[in-house]
NUTI-803122 format. One record per residue (C-alpha): chain; x, y, z. Coordinates in Angstrom, 1 decimal. Layout:
% residues N
['A'; [X; Y; Z]] ...
This chain:
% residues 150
['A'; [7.7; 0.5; -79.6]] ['A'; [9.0; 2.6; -82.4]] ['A'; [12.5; 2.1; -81.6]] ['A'; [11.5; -1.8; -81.4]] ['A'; [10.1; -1.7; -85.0]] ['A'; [13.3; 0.1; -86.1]] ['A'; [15.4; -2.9; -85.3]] ['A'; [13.3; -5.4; -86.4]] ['A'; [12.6; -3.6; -89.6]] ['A'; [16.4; -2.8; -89.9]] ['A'; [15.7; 0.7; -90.7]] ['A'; [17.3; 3.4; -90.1]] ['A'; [14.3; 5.8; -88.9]] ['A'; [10.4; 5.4; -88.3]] ['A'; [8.6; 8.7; -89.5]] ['A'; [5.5; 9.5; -88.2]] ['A'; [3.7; 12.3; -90.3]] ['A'; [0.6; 14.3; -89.1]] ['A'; [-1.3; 16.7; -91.0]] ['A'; [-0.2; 20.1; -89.9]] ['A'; [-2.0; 23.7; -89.2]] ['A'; [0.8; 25.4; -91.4]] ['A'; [-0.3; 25.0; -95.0]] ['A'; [1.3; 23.5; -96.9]] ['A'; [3.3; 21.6; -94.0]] ['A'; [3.3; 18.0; -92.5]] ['A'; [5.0; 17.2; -89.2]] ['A'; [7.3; 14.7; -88.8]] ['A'; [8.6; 13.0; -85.8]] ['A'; [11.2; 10.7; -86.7]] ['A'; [12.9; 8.1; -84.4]] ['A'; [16.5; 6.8; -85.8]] ['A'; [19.6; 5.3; -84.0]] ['A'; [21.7; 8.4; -85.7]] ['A'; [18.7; 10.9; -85.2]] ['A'; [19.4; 13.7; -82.9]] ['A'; [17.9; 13.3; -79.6]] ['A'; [15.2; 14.2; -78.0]] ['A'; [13.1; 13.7; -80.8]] ['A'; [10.8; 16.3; -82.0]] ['A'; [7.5; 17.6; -84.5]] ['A'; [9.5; 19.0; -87.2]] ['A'; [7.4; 20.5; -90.0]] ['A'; [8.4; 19.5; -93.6]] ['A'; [6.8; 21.0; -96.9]] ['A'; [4.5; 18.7; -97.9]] ['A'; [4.4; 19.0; -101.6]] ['A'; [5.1; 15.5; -103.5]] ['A'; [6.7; 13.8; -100.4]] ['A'; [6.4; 10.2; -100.3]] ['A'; [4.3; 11.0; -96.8]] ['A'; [2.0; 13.5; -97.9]] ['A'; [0.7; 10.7; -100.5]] ['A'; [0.0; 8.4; -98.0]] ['A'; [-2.0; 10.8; -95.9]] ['A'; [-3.8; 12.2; -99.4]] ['A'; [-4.7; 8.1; -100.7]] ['A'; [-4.8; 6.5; -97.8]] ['A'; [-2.9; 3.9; -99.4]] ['A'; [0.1; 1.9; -98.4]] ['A'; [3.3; 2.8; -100.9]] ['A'; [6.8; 1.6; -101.3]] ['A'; [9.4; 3.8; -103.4]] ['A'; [12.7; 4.1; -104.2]] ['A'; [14.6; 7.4; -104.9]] ['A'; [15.7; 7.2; -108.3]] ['A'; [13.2; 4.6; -109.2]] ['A'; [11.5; 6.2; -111.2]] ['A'; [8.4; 7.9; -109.4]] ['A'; [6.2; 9.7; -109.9]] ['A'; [6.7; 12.4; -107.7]] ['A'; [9.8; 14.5; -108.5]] ['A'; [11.7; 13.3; -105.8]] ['A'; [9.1; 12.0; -102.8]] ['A'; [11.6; 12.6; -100.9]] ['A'; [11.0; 15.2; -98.1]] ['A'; [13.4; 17.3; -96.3]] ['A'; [13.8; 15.0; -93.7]] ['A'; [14.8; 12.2; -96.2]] ['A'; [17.2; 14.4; -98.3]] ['A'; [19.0; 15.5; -95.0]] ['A'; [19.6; 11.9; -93.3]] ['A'; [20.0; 10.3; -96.9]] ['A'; [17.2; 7.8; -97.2]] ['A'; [16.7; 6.3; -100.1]] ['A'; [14.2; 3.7; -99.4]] ['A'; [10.5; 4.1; -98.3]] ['A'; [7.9; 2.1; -96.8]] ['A'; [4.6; 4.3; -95.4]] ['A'; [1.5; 3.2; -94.5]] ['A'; [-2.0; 5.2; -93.1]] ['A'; [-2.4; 5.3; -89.7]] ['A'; [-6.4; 5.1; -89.4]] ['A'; [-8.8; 6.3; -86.7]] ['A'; [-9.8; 3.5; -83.9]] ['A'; [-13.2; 3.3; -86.2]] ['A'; [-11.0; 3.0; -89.3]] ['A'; [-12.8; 5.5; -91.2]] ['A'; [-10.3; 8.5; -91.2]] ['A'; [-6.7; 8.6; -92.4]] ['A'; [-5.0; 10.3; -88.8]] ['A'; [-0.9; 10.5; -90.0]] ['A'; [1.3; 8.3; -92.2]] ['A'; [3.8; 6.0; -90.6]] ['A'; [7.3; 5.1; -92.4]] ['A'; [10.2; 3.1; -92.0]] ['A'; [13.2; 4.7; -94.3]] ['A'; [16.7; 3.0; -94.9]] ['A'; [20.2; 4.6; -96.1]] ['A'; [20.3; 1.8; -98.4]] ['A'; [17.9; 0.6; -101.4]] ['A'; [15.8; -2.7; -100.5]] ['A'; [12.8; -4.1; -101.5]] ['A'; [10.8; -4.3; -98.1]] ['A'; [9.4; -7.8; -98.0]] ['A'; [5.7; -8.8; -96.8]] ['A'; [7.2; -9.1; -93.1]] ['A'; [8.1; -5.9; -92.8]] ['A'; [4.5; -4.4; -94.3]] ['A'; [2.9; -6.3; -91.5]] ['A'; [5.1; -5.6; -89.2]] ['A'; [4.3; -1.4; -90.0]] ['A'; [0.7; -2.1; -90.9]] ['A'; [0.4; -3.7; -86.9]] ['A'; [2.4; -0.9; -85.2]] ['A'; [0.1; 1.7; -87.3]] ['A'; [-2.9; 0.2; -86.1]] ['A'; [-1.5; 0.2; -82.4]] ['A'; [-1.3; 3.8; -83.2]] ['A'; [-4.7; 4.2; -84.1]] ['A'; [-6.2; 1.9; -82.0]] ['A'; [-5.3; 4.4; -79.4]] ['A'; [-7.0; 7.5; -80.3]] ['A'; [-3.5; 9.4; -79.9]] ['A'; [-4.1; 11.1; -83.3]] ['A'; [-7.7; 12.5; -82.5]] ['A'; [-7.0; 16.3; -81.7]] ['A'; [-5.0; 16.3; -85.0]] ['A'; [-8.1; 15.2; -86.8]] ['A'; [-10.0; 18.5; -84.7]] ['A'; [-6.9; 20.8; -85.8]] ['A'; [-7.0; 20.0; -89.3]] ['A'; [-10.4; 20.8; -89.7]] ['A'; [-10.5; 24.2; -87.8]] ['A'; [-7.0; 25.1; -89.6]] ['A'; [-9.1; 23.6; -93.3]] ['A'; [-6.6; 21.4; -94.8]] ['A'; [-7.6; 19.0; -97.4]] ['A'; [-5.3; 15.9; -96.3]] ['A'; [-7.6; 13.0; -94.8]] 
């Protein structure tokens, strides 16, 4: 499915960030054609990353680097390393739509505008995501481990 989106999207990696019992820390798996396989939870600082916000508003958000934002950079590790310039995230919700579970992005190499296509096109596969209660031990971790994303 995520590989699927990636095409469609043309992207060049789908990030999915959770909240993560290291503070300070998101994990990110991240699905790419030039990603290094197999893929795996790798934690990033979260800080003022693009993906962080997501989690922390809940809100979808569409940014540039160099555009002007207002987070430093928003760019995490991840982004800086692979060179991706362009962001598109969206909240993943719980199945009852009343929790924010991880953030879900598609990236690109170059600058674009994503049009309203492509949002859907994330905003469905998120709520596939959430639909499924895959996220819900995440929700149960981040609340023993007291983190204040969600």
């Amino acid at each position: 499915m995520i590989e699927a989106a990636a095409r469609s999207l043309r992207a060049d990696c789908i990030a999915l960030a959770l909240p993560s019992p290291l503070p300070g820390c998101l994990l990110v798996l991240a699905r790419g054609q030039d990603l290094p396989e197999p893929p795996e939870l790798v934690p990033v600082p979260a800080g003022n990353c693009f993906c962080d916000a997501v989690l922390q508003t809940g809100q979808e958000l569409q940014a540039h680097h160099g555009a002007g934002s207002v987070w430093r950079d928003g760019r995490c590790g991840l982004m800086v390393a692979e060179e991706l310039t362009s962001f598109l995230g969206v909240p993943v919700h719980s199945a009852g739509g009343d929790r924010v579970m991880a953030s879900l992005s598609a990236n690109s190499r170059m600058s674009r505008i994503w049009s309203r296509g492509d949002r859907e096109l994330l905003r469905g596969i998120a709520r596939e995501i959430g639909s499924r209660d895959l996220l819900e031990h995440v929700v149960a971790n981040r609340q023993r481990t007291g983190s204040t994303v969600g």
